[in-house]
BALOBA-1460 file (C-alpha; in Angstrom, 3 decimals):
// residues 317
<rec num="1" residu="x" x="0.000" y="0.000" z="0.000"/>
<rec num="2" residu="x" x="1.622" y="3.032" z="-1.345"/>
<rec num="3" residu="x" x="1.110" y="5.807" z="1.106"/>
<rec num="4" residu="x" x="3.064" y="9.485" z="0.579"/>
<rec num="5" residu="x" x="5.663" y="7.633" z="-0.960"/>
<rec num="6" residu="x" x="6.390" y="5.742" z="2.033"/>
<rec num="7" residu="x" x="5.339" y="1.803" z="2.480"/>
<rec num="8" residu="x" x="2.879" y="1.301" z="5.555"/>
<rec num="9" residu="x" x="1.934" y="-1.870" z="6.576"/>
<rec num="10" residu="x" x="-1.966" y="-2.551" z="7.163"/>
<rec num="11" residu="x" x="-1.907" y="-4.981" z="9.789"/>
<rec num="12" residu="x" x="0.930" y="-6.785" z="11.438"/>
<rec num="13" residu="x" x="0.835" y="-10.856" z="12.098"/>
<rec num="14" residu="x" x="2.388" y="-11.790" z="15.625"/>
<rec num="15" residu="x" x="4.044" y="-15.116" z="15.755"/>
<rec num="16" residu="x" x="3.338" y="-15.331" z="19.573"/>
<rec num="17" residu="x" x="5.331" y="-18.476" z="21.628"/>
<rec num="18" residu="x" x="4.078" y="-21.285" z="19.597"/>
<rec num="19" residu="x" x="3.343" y="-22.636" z="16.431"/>
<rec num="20" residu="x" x="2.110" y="-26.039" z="17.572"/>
<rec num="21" residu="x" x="-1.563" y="-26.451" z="18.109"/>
<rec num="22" residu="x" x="-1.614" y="-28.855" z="21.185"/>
<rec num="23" residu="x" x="0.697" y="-26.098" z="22.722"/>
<rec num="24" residu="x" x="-1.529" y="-23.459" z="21.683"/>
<rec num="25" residu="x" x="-5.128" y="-25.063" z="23.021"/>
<rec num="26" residu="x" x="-2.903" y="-25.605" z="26.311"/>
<rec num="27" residu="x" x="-1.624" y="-22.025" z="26.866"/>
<rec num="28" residu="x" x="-5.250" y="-20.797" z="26.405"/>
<rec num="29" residu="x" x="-6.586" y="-22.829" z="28.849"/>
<rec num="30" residu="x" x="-3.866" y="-22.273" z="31.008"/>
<rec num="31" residu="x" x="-3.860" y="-18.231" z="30.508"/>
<rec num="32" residu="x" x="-7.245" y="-18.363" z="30.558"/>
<rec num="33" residu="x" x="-8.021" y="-19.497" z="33.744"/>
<rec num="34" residu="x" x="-4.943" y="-16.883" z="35.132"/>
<rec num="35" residu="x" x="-7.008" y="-14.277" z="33.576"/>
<rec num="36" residu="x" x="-10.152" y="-14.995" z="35.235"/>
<rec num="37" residu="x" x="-8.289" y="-15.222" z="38.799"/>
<rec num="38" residu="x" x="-6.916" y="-12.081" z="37.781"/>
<rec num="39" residu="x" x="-9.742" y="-10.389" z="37.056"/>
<rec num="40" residu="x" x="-11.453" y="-11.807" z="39.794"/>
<rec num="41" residu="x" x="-9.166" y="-11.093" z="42.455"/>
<rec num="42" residu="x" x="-8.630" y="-7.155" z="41.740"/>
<rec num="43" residu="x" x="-11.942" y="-6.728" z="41.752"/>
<rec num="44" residu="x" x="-12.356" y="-8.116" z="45.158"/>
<rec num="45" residu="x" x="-9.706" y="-6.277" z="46.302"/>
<rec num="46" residu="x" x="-11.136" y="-3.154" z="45.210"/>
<rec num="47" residu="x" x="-14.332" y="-4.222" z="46.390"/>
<rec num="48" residu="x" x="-13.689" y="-5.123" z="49.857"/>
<rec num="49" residu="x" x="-11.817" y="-1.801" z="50.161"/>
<rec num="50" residu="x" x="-14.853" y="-0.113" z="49.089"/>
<rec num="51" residu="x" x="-16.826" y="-2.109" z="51.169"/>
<rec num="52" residu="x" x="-14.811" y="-1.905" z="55.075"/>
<rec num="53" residu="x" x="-14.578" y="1.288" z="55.899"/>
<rec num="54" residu="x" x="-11.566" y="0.029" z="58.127"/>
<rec num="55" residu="x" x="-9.432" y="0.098" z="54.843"/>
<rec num="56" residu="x" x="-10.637" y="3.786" z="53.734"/>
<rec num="57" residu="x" x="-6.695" y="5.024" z="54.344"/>
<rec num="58" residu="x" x="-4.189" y="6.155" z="51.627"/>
<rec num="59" residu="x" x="-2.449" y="2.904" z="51.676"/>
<rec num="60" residu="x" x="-5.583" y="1.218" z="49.677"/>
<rec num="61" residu="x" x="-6.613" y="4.133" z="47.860"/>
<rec num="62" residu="x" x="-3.547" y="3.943" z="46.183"/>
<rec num="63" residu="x" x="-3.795" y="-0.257" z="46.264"/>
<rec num="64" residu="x" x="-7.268" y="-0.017" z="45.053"/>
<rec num="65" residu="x" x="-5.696" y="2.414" z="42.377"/>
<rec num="66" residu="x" x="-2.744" y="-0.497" z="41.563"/>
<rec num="67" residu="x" x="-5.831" y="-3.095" z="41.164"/>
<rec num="68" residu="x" x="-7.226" y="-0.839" z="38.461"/>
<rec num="69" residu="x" x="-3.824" y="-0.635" z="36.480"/>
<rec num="70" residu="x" x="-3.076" y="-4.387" z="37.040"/>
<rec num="71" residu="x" x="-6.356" y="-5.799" z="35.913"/>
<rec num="72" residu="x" x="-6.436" y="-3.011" z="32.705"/>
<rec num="73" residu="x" x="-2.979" y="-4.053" z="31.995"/>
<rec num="74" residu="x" x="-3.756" y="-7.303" z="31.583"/>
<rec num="75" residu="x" x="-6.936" y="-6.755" z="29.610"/>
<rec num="76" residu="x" x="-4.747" y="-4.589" z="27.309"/>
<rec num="77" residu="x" x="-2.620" y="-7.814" z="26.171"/>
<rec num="78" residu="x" x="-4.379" y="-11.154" z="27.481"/>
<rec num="79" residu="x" x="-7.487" y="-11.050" z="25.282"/>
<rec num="80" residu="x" x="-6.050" y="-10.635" z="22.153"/>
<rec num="81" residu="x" x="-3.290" y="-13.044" z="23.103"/>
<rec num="82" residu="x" x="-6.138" y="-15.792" z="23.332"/>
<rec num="83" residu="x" x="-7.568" y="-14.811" z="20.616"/>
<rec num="84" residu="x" x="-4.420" y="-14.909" z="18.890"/>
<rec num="85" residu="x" x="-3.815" y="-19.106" z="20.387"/>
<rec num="86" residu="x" x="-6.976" y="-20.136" z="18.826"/>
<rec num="87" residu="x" x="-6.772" y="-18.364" z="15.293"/>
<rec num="88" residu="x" x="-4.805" y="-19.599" z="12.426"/>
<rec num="89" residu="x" x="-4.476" y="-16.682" z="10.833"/>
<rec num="90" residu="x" x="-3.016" y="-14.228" z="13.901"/>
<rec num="91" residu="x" x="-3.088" y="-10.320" z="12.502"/>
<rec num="92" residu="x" x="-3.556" y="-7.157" z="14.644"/>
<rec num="93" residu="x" x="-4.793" y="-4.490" z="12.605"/>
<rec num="94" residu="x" x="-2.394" y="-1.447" z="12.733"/>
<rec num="95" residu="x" x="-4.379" y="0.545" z="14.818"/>
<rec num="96" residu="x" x="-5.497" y="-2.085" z="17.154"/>
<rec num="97" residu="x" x="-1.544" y="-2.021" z="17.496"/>
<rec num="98" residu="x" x="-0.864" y="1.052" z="18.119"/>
<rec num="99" residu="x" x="-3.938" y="1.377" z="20.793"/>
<rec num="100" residu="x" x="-2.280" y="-1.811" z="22.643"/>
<rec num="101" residu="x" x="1.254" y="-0.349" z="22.471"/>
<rec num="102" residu="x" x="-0.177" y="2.998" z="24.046"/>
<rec num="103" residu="x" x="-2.424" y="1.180" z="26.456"/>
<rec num="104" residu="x" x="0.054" y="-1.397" z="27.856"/>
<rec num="105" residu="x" x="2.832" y="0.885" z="27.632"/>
<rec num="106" residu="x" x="1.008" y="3.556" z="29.857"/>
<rec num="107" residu="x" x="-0.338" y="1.066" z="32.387"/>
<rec num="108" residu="x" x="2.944" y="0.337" z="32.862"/>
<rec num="109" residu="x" x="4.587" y="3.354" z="33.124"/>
<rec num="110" residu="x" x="1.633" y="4.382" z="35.594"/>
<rec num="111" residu="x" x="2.682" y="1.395" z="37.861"/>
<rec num="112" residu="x" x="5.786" y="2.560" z="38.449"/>
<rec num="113" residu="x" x="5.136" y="5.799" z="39.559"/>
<rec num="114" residu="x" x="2.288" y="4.654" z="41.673"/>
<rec num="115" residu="x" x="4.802" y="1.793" z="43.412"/>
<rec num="116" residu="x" x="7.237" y="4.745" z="44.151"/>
<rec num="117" residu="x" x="4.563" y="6.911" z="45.886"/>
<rec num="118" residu="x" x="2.878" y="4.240" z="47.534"/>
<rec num="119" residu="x" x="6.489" y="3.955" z="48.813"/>
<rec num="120" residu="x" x="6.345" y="7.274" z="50.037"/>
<rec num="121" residu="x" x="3.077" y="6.734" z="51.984"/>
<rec num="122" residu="x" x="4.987" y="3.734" z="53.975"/>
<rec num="123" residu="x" x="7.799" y="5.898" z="54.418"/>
<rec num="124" residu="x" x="5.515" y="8.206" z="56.181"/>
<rec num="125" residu="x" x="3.358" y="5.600" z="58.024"/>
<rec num="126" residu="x" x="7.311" y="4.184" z="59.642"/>
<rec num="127" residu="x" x="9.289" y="7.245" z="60.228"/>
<rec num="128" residu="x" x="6.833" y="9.852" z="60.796"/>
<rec num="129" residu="x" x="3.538" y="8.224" z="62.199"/>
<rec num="130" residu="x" x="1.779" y="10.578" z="64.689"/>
<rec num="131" residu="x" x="1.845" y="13.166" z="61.690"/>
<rec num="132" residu="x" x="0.363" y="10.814" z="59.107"/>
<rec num="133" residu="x" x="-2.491" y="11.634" z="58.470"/>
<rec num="134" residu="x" x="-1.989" y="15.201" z="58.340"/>
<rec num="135" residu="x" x="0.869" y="14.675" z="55.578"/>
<rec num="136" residu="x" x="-1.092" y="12.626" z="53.549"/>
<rec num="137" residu="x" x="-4.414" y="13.777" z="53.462"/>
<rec num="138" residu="x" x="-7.273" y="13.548" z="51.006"/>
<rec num="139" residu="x" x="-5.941" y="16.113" z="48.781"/>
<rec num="140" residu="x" x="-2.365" y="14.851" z="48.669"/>
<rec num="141" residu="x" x="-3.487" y="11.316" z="47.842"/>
<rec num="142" residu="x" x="-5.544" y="12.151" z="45.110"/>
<rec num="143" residu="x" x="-2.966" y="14.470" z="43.363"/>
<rec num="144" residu="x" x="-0.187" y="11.806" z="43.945"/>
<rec num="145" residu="x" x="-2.566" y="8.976" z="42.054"/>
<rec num="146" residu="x" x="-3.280" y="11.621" z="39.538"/>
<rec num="147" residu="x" x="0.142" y="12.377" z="38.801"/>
<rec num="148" residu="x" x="1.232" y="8.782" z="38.368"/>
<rec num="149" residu="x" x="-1.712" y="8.737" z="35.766"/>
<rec num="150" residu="x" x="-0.774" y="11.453" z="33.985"/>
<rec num="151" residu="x" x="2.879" y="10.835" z="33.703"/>
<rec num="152" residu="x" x="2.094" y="7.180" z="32.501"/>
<rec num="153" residu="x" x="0.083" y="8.352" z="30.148"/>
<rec num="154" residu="x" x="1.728" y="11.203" z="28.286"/>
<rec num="155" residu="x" x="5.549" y="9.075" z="28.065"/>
<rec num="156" residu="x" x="3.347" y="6.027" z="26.151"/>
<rec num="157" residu="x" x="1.513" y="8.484" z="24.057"/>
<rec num="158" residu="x" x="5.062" y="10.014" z="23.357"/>
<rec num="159" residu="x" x="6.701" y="6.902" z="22.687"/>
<rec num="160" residu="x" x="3.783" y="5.485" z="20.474"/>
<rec num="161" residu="x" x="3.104" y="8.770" z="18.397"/>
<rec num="162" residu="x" x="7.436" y="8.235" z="17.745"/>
<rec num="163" residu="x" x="7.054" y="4.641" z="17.028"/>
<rec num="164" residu="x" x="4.562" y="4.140" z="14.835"/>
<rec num="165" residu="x" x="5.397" y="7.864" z="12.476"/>
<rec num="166" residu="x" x="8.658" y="4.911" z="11.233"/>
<rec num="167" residu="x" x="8.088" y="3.240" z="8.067"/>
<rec num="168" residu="x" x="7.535" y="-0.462" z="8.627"/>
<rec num="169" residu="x" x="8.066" y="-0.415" z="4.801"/>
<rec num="170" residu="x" x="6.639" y="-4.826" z="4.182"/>
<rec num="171" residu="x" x="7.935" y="-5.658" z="7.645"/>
<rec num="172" residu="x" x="4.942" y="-7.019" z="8.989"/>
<rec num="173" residu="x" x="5.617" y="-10.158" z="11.638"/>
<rec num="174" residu="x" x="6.542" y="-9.229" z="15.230"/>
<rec num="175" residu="x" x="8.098" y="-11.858" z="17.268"/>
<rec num="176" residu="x" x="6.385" y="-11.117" z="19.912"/>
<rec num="177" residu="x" x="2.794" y="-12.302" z="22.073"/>
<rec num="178" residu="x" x="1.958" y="-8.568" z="21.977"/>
<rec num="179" residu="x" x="2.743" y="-5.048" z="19.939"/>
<rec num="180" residu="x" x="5.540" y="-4.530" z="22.557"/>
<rec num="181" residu="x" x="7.879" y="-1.164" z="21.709"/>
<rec num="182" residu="x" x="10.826" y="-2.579" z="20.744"/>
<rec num="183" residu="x" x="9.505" y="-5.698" z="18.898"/>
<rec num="184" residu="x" x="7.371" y="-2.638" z="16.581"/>
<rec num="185" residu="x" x="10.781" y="-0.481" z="16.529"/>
<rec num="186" residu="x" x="12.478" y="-3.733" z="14.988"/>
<rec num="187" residu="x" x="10.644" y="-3.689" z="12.146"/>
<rec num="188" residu="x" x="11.291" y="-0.318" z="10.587"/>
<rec num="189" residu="x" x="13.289" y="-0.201" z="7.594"/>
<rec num="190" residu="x" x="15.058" y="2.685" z="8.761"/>
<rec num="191" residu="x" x="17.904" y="3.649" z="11.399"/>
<rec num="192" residu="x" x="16.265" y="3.505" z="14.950"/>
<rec num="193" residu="x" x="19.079" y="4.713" z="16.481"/>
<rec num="194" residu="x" x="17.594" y="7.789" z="17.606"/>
<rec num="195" residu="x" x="14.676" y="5.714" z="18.901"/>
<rec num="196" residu="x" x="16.317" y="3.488" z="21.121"/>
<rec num="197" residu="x" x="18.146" y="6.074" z="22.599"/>
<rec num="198" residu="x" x="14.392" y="7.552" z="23.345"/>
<rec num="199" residu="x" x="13.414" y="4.628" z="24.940"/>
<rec num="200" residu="x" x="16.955" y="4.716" z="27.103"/>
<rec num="201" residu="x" x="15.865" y="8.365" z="28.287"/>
<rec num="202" residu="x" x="12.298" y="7.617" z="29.030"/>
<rec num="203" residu="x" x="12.997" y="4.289" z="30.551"/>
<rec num="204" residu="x" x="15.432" y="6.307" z="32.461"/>
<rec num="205" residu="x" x="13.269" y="9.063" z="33.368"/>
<rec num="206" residu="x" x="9.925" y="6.728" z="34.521"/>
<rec num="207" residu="x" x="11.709" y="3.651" z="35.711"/>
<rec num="208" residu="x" x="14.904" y="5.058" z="37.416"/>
<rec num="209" residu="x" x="13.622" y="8.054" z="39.088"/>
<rec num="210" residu="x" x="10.638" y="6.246" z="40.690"/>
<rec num="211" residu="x" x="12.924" y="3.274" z="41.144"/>
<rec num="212" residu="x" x="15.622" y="5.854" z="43.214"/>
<rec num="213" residu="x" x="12.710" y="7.263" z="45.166"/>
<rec num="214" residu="x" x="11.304" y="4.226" z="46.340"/>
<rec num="215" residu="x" x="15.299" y="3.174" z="47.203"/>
<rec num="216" residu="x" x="15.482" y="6.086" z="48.759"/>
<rec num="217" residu="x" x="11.973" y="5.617" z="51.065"/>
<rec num="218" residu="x" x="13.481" y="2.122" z="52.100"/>
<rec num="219" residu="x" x="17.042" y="3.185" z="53.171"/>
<rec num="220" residu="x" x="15.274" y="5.403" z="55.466"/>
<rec num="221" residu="x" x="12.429" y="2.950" z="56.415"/>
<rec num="222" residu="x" x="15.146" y="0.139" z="57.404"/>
<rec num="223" residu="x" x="16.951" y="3.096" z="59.480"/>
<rec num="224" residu="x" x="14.015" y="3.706" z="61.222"/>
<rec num="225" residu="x" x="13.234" y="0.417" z="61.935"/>
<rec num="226" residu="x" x="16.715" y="-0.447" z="62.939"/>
<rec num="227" residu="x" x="16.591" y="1.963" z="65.716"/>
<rec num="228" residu="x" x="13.347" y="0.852" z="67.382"/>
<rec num="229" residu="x" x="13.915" y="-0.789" z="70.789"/>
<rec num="230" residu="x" x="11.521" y="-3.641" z="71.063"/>
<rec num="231" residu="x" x="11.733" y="-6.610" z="68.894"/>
<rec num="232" residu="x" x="7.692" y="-6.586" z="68.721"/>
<rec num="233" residu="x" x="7.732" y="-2.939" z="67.294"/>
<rec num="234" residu="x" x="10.371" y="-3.764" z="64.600"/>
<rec num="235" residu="x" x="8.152" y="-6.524" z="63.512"/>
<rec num="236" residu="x" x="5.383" y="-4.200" z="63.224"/>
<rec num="237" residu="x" x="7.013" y="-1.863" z="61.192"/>
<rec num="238" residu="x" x="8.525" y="-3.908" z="58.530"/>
<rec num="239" residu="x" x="4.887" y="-6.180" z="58.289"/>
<rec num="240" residu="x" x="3.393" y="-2.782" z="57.190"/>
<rec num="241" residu="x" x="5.994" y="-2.877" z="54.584"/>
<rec num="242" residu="x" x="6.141" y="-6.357" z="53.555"/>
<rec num="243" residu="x" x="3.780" y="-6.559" z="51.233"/>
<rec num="244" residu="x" x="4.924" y="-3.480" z="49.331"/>
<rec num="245" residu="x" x="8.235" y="-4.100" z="49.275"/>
<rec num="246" residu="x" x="7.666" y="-7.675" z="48.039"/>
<rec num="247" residu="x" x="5.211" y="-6.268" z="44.658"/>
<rec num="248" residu="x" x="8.675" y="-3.702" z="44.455"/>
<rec num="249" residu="x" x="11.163" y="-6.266" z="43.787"/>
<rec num="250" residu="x" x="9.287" y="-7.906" z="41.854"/>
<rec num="251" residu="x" x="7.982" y="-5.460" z="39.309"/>
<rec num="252" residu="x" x="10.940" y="-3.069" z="39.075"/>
<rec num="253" residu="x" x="13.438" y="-5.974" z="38.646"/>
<rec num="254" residu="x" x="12.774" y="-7.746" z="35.479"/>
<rec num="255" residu="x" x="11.767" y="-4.236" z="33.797"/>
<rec num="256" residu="x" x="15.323" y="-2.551" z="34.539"/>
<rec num="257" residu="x" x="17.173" y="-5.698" z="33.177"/>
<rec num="258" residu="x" x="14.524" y="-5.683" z="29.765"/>
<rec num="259" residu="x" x="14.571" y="-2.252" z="29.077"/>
<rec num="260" residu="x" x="17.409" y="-0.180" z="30.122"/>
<rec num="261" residu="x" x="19.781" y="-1.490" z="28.020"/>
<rec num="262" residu="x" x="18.262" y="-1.825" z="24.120"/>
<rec num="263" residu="x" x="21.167" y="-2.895" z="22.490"/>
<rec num="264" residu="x" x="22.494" y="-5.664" z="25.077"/>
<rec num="265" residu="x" x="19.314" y="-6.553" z="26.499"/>
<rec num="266" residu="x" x="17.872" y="-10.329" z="27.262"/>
<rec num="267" residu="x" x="16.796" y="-12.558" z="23.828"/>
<rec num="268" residu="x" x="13.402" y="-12.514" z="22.101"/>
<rec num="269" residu="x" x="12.193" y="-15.373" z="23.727"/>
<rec num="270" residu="x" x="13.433" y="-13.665" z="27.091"/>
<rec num="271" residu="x" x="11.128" y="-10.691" z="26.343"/>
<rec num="272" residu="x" x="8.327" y="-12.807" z="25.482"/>
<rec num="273" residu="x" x="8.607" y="-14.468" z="28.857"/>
<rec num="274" residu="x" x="9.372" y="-10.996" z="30.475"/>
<rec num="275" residu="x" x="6.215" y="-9.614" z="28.942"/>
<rec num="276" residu="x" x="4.382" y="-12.999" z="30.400"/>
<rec num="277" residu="x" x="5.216" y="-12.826" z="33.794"/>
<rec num="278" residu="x" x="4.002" y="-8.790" z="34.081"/>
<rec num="279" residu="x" x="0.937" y="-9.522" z="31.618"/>
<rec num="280" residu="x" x="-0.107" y="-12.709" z="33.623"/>
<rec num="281" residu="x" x="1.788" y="-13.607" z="36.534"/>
<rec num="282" residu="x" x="1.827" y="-10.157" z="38.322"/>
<rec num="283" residu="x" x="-1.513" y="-8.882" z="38.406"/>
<rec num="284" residu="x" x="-2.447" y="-11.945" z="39.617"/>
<rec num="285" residu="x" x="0.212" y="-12.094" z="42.307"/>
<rec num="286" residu="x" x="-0.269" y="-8.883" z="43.647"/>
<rec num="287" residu="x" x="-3.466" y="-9.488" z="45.398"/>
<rec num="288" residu="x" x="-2.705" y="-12.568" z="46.646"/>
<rec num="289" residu="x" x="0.501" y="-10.650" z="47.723"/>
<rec num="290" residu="x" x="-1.719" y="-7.752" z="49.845"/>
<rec num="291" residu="x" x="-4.090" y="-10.147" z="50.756"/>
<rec num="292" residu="x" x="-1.271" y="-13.168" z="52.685"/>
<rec num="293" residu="x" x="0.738" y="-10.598" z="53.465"/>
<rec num="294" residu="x" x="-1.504" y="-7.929" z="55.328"/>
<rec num="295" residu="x" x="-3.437" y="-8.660" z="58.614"/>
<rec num="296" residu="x" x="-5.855" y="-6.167" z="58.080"/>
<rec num="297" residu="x" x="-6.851" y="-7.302" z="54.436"/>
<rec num="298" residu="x" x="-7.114" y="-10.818" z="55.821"/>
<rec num="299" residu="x" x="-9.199" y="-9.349" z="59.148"/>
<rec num="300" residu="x" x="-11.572" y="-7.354" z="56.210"/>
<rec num="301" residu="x" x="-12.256" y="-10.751" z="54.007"/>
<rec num="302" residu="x" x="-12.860" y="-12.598" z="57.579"/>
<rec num="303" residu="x" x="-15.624" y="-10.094" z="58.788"/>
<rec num="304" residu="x" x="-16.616" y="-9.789" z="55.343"/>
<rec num="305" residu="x" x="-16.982" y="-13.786" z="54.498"/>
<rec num="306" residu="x" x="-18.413" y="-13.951" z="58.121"/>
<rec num="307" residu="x" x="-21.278" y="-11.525" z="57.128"/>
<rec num="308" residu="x" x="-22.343" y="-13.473" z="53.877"/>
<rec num="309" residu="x" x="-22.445" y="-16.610" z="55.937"/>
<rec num="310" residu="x" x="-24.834" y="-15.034" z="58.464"/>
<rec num="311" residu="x" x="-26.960" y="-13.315" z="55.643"/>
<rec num="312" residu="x" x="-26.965" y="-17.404" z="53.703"/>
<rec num="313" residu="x" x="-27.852" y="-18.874" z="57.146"/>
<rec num="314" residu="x" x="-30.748" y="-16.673" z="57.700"/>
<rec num="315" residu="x" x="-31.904" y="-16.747" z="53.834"/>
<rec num="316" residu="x" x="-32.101" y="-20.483" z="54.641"/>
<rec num="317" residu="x" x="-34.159" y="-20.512" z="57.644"/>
């Protein structure tokens, strides 16, 4: 398709992890299932936050906030992925691309920034307690989430507007499960040079900075903890970090070693199972991960279970 000169490529085809049917009909079923218990358990997270007024703190309006990016995230990429398992013909048209690039890509960037304020709340709730809830107040909270929003947002609508302006020329198949940013920069028929170092800045700019912030919350969290007294009130401190600090590691680890080095980063088969474990693995994990890890998450799904039991027993009777 001849377009100003320039060759554009409708659609795209991605080749995905396998080209073996059995293998195919057993991923969906498998990635289906994660789905659903994704879906399923962020939206009882955000429901039982809603729902105990116990929970109404900053700490899960900004978890009930990470539920919404986790669950939207995955919608962004799982859907079309098992679409994609069952189809013998696997084409994303080139706007459907683009929208999952930006969508994914934002989501993303948005959990980072959230991660490293959320960060800053614990910071507060550790070292400075008895003026916590004046520091973060209402006000505070909601321009925090906002900001992590907006910054997500604007660096994936940056990155996609650059991506997709390079001529794919007939480059159409992405080795990839998804329209991921540097799969798409991979197939233009042009130096991307000056693209990958955009990535390297950006990545830079919403992974590292967040990244040193939350490092920086946690050298002063352990400090603080370090220098209580009782053995009972260090435990305390670090179980209202635990499960934070756990979601941390794990999200902020595999995404430095993918992205901040284009040129000398992991294999394509890597990425695909990089881009797995964040699309599947970790928006499931992370309630499971609030919910083990946090006494008053469990003490909310208690009272709340306990209150549909006595509501079932009395519908009985």
């Amino acid at each position: 398709m001849e377009i100003d000169n320039q060759t554009w490529a409708r659609e795209f085809i991605l080749l995905g992890l396998s080209s073996d049917w059995d293998t195919e009909v057993s991923l969906f079923v498998l990635f289906l299932i994660t789905y659903m218990v994704t879906v399923l358990g962020n939206f009882l997270i955000i429901l039982l936050i809603r729902l105990d007024s116990r929970l109404h703190t900053p700490m899960y309006f900004f978890l009930t906030n990470l539920s919404l990016v986790d669950v939207s995230y995955a919608t962004s990429i799982v859907p079309q992925m098992l679409a994609h398992l069952l189809a013998a013909h696997k084409a994303i048209p080139f706007v459907s691309c683009a929208a999952q690039l930006f969508f994914s890509l934002g989501l993303g960037g948005i959990e980072f920034v959230l991660l490293a304020v959320m960060a800053y709340d614990r910071y507060v709730a550790v070292c400075d307690p008895l003026r916590y809830s004046v520091i973060m107040h209402g006000g505070l909270c909601t321009r925090l989430a906002i900001t992590s929003w907006v910054s997500g947002s604007m660096n994936s609508l940056m990155q996609t507007a650059i991506t997709f302006q390079l001529p794919m020329c007939t480059n159409k198949y992405i080795d990839h499960i998804s329209c991921e940013l540097l799969a798409v920069v991979r197939l233009a028929c042009v130096d991307t040079s000056s693209n990958e170092i955009a990535i390297m800045v950006s990545s830079i700019v919403l992974l590292m900075t967040p990244f040193c912030l939350v490092l920086l919350s946690y050298i002063q969290i352990i400090s603080t903890i370090l220098k209580i007294q009782s053995t009972e009130g260090r435990k305390k401190a670090f179980h209202t970090c635990a499960s934070h600090l756990t979601v941390v590691v794990l999200c902020y680890g595999m995404t430095i070693f993918t992205y901040i080095q284009p040129h000398s980063g992991p294999s394509v088969l890597q990425e695909k199972l990089i881009s797995l474990f964040y699309a599947i693995l970790m928006p499931m994990l992370n309630p499971m991960i609030y919910s083990l890890r946090n006494k008053e998450v469990k003490g909310a799904w208690q009272k709340l279970l306990g209150q549909l039991s006595g509501l079932i027993s009395k519908l009985a009777t």
